[in-house]
ZATIRO-836032 format. One record per atom (N, C-alpha, C): residue in three letters; x, y, z. Coordinates in pm, whole numbers, plus 32768, in hexadecimal, padded with zeros to 4 digits. Layout:
AlaXYZ...
//
This chain:
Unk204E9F5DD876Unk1FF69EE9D865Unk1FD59ED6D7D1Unk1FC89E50D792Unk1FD89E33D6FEUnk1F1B9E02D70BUnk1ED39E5AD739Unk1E4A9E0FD728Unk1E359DFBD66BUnk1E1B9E7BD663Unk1DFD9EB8D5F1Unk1E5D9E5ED590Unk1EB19E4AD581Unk1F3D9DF2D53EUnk1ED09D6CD522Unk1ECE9D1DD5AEUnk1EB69C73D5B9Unk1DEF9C7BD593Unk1DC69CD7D579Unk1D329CEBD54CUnk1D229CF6D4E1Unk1DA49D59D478Unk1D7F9D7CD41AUnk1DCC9CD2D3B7Unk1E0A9C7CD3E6Unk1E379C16D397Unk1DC29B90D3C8Unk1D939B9AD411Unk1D029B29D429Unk1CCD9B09D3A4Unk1C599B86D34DUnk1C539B4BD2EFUnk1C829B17D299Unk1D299B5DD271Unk1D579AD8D1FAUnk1D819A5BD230Unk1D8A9A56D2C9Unk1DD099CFD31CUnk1D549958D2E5Unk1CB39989D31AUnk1C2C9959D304Unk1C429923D255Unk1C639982D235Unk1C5C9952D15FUnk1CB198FCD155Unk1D379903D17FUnk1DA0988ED153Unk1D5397F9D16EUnk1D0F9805D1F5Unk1CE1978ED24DUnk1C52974AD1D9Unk1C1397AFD194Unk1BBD977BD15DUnk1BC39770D0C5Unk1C3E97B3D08BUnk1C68978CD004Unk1CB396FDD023Unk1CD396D5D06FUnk1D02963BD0CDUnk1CA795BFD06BUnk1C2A95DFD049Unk1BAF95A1D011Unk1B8F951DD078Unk1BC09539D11DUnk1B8994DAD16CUnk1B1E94ACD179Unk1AF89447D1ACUnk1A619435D1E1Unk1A3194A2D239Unk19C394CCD258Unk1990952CD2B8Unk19B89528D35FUnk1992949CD35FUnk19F5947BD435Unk1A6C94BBD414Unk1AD0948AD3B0Unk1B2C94B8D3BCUnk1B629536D3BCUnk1B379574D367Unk1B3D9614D365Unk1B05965BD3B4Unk1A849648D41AUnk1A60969FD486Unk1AA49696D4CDUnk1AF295F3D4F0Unk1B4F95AED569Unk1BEE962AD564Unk1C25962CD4F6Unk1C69965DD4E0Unk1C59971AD503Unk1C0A9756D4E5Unk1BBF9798D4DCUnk1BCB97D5D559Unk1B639771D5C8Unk1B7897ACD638Unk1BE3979FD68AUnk1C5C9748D679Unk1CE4975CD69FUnk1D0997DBD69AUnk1D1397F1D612Unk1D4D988FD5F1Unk1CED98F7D644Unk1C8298F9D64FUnk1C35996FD684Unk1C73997FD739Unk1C6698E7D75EUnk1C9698D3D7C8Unk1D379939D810Unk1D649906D7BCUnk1DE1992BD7C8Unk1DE199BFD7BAUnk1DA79A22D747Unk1DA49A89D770Unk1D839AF3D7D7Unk1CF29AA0D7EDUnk1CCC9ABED874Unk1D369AADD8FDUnk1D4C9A5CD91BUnk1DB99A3DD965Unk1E1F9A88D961Unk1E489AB4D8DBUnk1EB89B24D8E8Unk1EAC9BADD8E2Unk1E189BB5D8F7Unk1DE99C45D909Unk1DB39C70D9BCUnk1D8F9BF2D9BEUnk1D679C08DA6BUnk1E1C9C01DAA6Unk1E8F9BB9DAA4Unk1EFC9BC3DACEUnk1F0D9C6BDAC5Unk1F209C95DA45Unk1F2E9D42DA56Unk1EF49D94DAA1Unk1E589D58DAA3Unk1DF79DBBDAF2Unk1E4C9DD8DB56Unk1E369D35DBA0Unk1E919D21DC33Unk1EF09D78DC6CUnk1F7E9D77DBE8Unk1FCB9DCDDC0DUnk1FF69E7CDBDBUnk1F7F9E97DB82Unk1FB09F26DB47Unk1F5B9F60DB89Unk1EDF9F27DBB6Unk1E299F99DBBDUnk1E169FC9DB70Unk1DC6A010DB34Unk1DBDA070DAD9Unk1DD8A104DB1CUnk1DF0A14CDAA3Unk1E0FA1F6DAE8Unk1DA5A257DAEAUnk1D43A236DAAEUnk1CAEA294DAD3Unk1C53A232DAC9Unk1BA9A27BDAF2Unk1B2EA232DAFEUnk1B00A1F5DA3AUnk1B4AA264D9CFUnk1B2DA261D97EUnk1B51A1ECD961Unk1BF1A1E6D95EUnk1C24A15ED92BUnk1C03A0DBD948Unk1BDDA0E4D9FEUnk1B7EA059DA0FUnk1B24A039D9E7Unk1ABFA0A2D9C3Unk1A38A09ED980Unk1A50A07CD8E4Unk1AB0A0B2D897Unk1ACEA086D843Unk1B08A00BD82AUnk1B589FCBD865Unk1BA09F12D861Unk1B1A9EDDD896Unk1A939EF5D8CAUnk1A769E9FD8E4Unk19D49E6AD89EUnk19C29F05D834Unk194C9F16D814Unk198B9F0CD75AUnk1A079F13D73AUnk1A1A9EDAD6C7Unk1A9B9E99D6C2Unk1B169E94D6EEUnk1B7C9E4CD703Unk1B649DACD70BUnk1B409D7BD799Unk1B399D09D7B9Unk1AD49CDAD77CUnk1A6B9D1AD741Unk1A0D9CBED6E3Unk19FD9C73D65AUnk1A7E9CB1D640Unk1ACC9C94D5C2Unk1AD49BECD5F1Unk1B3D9BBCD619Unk1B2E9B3AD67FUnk1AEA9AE3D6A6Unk1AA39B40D6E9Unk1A449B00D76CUnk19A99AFBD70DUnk197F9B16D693Unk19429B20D660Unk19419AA3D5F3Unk19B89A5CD5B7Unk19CA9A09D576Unk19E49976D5C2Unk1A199994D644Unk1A279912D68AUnk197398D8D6C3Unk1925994BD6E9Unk18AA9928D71EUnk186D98F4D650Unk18779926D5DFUnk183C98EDD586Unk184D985DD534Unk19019860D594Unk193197E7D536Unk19039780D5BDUnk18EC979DD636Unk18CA9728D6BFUnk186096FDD68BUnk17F09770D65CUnk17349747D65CUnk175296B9D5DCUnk17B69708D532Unk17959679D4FAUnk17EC9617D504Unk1840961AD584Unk186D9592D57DUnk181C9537D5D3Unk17C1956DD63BUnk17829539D6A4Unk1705950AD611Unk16C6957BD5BAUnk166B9564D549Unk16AA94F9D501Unk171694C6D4DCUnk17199471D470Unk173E93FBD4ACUnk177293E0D500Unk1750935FD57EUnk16FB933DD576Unk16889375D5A4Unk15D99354D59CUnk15A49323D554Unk15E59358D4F3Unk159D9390D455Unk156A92D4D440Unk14DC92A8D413Unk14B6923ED3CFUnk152491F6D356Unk1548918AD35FUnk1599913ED2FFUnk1536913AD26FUnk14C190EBD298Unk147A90EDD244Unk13C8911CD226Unk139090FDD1E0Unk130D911BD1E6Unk12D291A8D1F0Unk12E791E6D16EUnk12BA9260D14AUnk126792D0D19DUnk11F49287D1B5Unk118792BED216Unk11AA92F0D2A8Unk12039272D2B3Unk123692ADD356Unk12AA92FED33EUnk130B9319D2F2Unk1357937BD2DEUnk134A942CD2BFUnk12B5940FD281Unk12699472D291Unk124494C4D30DUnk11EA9452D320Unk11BD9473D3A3Unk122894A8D427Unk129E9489D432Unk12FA946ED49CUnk132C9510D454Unk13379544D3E1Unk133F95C6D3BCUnk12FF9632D3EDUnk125E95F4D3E2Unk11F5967ED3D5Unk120C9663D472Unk120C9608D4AFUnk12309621D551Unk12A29690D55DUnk13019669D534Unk137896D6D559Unk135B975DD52CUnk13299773D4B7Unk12F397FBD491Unk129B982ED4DBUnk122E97EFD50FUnk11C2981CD564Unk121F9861D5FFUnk127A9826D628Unk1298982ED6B5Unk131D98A1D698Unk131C98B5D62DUnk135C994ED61BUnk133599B2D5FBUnk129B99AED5C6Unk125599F3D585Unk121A9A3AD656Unk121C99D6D6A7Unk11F499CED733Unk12679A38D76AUnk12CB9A0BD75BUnk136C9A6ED7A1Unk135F9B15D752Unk131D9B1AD6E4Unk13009BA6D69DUnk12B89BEBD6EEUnk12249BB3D6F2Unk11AC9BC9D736Unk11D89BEBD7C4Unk121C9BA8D80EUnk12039BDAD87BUnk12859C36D898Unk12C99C43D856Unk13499CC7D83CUnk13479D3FD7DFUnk12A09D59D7E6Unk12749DABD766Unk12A29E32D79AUnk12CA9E48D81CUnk12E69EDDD82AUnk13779EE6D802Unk13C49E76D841Unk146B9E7FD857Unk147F9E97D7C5Unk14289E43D754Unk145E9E14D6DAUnk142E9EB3D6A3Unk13C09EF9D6A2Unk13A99F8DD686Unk141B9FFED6A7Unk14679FC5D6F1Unk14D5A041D753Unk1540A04AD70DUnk15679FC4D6EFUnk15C69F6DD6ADUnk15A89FFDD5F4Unk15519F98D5ACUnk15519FA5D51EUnk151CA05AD515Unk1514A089D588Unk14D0A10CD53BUnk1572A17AD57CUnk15F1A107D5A3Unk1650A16DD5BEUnk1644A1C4D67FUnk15ECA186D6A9Unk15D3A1E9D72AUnk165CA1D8D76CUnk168DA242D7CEUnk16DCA23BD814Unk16E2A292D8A5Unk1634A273D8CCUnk1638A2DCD94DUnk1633A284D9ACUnk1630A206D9B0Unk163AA178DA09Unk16D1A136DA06Unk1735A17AD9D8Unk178EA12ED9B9Unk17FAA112DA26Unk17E6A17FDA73Unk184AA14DDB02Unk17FDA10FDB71Unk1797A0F8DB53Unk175BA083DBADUnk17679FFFDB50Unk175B9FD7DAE3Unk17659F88DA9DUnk17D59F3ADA90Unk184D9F5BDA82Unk18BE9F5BDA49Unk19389FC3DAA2Unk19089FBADB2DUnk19AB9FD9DB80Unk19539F54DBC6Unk19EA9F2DDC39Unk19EA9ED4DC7BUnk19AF9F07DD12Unk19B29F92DCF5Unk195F9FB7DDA7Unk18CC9FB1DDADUnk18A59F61DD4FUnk17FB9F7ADD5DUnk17D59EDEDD69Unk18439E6EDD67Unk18349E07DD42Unk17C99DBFDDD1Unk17DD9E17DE48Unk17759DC7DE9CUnk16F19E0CDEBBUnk16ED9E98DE63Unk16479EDFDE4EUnk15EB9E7EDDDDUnk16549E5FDD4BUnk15F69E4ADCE5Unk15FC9D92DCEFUnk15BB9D6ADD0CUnk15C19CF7DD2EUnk15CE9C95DC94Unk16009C16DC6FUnk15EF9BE4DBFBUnk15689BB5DBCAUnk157F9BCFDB58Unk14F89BA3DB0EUnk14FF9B65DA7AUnk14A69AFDDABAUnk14879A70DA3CUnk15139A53D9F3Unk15629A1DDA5DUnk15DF99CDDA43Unk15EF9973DA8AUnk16559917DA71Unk167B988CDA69Unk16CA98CBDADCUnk170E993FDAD0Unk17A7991ADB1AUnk176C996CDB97Unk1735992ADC21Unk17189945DC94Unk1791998FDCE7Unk18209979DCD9Unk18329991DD1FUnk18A89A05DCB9Unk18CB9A7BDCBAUnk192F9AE4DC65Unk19A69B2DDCC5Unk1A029AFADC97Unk1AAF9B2CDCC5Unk1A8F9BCBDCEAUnk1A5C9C04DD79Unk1A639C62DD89Unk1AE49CADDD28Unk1B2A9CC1DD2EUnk1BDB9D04DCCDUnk1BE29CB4DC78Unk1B6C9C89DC25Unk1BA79C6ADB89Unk1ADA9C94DB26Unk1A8C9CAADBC0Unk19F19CB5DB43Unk19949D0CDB9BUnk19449D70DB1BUnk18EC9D96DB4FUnk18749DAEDB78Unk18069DC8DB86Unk179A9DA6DB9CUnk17669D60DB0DUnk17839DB1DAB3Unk174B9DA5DA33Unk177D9D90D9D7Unk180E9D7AD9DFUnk18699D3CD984Unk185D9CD4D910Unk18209C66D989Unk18039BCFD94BUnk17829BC7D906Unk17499C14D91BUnk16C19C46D8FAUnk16D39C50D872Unk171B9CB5D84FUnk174F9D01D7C1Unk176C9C7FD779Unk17DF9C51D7C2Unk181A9BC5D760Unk17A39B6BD752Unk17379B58D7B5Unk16FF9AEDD770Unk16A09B2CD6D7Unk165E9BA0D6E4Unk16319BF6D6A8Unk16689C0AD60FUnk16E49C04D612Unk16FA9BF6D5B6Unk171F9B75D567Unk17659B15D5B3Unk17729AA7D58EUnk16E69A72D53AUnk164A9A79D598Unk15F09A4AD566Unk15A99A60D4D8Unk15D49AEBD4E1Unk159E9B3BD450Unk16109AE8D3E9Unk16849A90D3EEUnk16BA9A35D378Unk168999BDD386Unk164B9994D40EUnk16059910D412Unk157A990FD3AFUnk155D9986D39EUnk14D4999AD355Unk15039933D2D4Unk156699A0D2A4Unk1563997ED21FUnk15A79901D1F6Unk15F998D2D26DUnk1630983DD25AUnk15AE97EFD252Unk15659812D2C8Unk14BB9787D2AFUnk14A4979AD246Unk14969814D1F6Unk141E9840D163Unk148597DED11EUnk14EB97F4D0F9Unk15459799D0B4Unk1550972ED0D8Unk155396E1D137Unk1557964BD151Unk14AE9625D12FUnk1456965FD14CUnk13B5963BD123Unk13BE964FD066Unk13CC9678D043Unk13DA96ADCFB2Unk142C9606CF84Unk149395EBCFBFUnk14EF9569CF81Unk149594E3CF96Unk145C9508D002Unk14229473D020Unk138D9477CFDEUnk134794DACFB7Unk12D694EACF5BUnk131294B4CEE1Unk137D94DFCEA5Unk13BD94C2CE1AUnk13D09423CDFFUnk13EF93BBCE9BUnk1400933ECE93Unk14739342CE8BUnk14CF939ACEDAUnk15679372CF07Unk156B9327CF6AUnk151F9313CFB4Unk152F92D8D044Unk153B9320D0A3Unk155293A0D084Unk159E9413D0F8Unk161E9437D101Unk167093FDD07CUnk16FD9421D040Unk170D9487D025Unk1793947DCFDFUnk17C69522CFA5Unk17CC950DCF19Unk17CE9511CEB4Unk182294FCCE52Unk1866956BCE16Unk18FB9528CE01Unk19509559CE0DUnk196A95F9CE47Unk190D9607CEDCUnk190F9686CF16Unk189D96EFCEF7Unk185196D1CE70Unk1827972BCE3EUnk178B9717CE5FUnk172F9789CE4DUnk16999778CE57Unk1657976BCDD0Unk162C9708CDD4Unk15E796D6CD2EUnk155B972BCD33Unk1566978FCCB5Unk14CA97C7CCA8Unk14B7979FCC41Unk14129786CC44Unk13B99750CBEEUnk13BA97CACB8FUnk1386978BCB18Unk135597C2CA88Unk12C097DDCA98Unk12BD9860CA71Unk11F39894CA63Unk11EE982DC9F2Unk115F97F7C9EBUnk11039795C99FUnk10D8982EC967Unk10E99833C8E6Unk10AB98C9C88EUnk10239885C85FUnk0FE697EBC84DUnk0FA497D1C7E1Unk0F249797C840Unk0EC19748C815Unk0E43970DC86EUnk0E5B969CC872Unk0E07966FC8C3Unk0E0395EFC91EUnk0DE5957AC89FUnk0D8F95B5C84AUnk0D859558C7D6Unk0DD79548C778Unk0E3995B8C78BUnk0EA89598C728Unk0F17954FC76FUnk0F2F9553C7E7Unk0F6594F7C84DUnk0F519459C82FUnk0ECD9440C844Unk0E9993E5C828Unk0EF09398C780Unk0EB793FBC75CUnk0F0393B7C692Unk0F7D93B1C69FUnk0FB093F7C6E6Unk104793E2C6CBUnk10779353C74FUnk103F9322C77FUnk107892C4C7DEUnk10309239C7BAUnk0FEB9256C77DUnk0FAB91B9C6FAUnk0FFD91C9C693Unk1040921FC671Unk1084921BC5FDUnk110A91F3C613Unk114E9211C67CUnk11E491C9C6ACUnk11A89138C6DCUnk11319115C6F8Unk110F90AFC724Unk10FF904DC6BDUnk10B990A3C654Unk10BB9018C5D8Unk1135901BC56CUnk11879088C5A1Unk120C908DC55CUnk12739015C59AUnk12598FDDC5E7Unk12C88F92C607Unk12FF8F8BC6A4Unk12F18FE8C6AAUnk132E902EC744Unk12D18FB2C7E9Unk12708F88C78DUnk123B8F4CC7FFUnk12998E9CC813Unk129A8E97C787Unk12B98DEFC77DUnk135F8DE8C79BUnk13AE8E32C78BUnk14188E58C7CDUnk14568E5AC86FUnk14098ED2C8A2Unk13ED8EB6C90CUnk13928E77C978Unk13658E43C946Unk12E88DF6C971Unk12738E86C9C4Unk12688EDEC995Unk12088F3EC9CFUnk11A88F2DC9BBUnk11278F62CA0CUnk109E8F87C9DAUnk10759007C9C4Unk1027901BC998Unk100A90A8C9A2Unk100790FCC9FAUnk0FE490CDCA5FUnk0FF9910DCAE7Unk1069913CCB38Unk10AB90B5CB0AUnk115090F1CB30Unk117E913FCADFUnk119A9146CA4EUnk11B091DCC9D8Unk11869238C9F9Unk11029236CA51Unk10DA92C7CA48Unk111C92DBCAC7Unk110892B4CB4EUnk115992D4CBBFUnk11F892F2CB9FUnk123992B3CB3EUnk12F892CCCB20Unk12D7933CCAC7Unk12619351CA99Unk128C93F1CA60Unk12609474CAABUnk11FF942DCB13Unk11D194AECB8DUnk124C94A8CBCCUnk12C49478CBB2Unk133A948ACC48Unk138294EACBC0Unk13789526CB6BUnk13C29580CAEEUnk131D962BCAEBUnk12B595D2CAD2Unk128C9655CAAAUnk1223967DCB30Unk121796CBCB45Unk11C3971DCBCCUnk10FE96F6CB89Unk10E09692CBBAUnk10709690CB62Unk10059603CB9EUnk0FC895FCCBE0Unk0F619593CC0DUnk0EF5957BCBB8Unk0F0494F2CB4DUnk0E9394DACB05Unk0DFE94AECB56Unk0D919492CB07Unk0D409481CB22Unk0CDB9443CAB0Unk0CA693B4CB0EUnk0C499377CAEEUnk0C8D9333CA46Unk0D1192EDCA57Unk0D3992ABC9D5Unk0D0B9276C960Unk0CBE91F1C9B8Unk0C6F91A3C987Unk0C2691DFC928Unk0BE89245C978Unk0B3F9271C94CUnk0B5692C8C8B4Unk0BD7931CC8D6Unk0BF6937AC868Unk0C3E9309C7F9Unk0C829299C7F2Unk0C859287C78BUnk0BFF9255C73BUnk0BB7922CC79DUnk0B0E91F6C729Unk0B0D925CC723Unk0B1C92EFC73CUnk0AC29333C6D6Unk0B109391C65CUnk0BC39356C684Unk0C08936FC624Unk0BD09314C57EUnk0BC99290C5C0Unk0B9F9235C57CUnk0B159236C516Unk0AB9928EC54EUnk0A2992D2C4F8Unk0A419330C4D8Unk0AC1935AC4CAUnk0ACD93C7C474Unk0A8A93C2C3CCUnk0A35943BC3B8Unk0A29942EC2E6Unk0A7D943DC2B4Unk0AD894B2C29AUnk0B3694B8C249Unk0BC59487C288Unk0C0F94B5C298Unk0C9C9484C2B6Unk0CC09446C371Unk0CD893E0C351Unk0CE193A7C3EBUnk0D5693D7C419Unk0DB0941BC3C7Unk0E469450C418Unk0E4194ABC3FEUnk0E0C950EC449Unk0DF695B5C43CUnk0E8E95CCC442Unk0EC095ACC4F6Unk0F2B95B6C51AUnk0F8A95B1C4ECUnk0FAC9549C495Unk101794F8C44FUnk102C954BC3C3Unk0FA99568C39CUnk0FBB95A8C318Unk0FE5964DC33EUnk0FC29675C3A1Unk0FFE96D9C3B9Unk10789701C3CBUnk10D0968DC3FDUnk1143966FC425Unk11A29678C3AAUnk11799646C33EUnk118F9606C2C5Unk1195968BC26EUnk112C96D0C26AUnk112B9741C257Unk1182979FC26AUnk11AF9797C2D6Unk120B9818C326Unk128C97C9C2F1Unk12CC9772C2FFUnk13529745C2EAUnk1360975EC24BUnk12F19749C1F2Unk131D9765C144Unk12FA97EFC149Unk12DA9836C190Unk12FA98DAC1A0Unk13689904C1C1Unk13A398D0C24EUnk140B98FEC23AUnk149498CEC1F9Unk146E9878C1AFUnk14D39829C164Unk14E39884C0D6Unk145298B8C0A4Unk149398E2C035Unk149B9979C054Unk149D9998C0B2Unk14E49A36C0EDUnk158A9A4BC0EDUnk159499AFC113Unk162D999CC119Unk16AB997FC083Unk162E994CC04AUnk16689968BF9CUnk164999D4BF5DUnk161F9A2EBF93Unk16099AB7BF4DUnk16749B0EBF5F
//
């Protein structure tokens, strides 16, 4: 039997499919073809080889087939997720997120023992779990799939796959919430996760520096206000101003120098300028 063979080439099959630079339908679509198909050609073997000890079943079915059966249940959740997914309007794209996160954060919670058995390595449950003779003691739990191929699943099989599948759904939501905070819409660009820049400086120097691209030009150009400059530079630096208005009047009563900021700026660049002629 070529389990081990058609498991160990899944992941680069999965990479070719997503160096592809498809849209997302397309690549889960694709995605779960291939998972499909392996599955399918692993239950055909079951069918006709059996396995030759309790070990080996317990083994194809508690890490073998999850290889698989683990990527087809993650690539189903976001294709069924990006169907759904809001076209437009920020708020509800959000929202339609922290929903999906919440109702997995729910599938954790109430699998807090299985998921403990799982991550701490246990293996004194494992032939009730994971052979097929226990499949009408351990009854299914908190799955979709009601009804399981006596000779192809086991009590706890699907369990595992969703289990794990979900723990990449985590981090797909954190990443799709992260894009659509940024004002992608809930895109990719170009695949990658855009992180913000730490704001090192204060809110008042924030302030000076976004009146200053403002009376530099940058507004009459693009037709911006201040409000919008400062929002297109919160989608670059990690940093929520506060109270604009108010801080430039009191940039504005400043006694001595009204561009602390600026002169500081000014400062640092003819520093390191003449470091560089030295």
């Amino acid at each position: 039997m070529n389990f081990e063979l058609l498991s160990a080439q899944l992941p680069d099959q999965l990479e070719k499919i997503k160096l592809q630079d498809e849209p997302i339908l397309k690549q889960a679509k694709r995605s779960i073809i291939l998972c499909r198909s392996i599955l399918s050609e692993f239950k055909k073997q079951v069918l006709e080889f059996g396995f030759k000890s309790l070990g080996d079943e317990i083994k194809f079915f508690k890490e073998t087939k999850q290889l698989p059966l683990k990527e087809l249940i993650y690539f189903s959740e976001i294709h069924s997720f990006e169907i759904q997914f809001p076209k437009a309007d920020k708020s509800a794209q959000l929202k339609f997120i922290r929903k999906k996160i919440k109702k997995l954060n729910r599938f954790f919670l109430y699998n807090l023992d299985f998921g403990q058995y799982i991550k701490s390595g246990s293996t004194h449950f494992d032939e009730e779990y994971f052979t097929r003779e226990h499949l009408d003691t351990f009854y299914i739990t908190t799955s979709k799939f009601y009804f399981q191929d006596p000779d192809f699943c086991t009590p706890r099989d699907m369990l595992l796959g969703k289990y794990k599948a979900y723990n990449s759904l985590v981090e797909y939501m954190n990443h799709k919430k992260l894009k659509v905070k940024n004002s992608l819409n809930g895109s990719y660009l170009n695949g990658k996760q855009i992180e913000k820049i730490d704001w090192p400086f204060t809110n008042t120097d924030w302030v000076e520096f976004v009146y200053a691209l403002y009376a530099a030009g940058l507004s009459k150009n693009n037709k911006l206000s201040i409000v919008k400059i400062s929002k297109l530079l919160q989608e670059i630096f990690d940093f929520e101003p506060k109270d604009i208005y108010k801080t430039f009047q009191d940039i504005k009563n400043r006694k001595n120098s009204r561009t602390l900021f600026l002169d500081q700026l000014m400062t640092s660049l003819l520093t390191e300028m003449a470091k560089s002629e030295e």
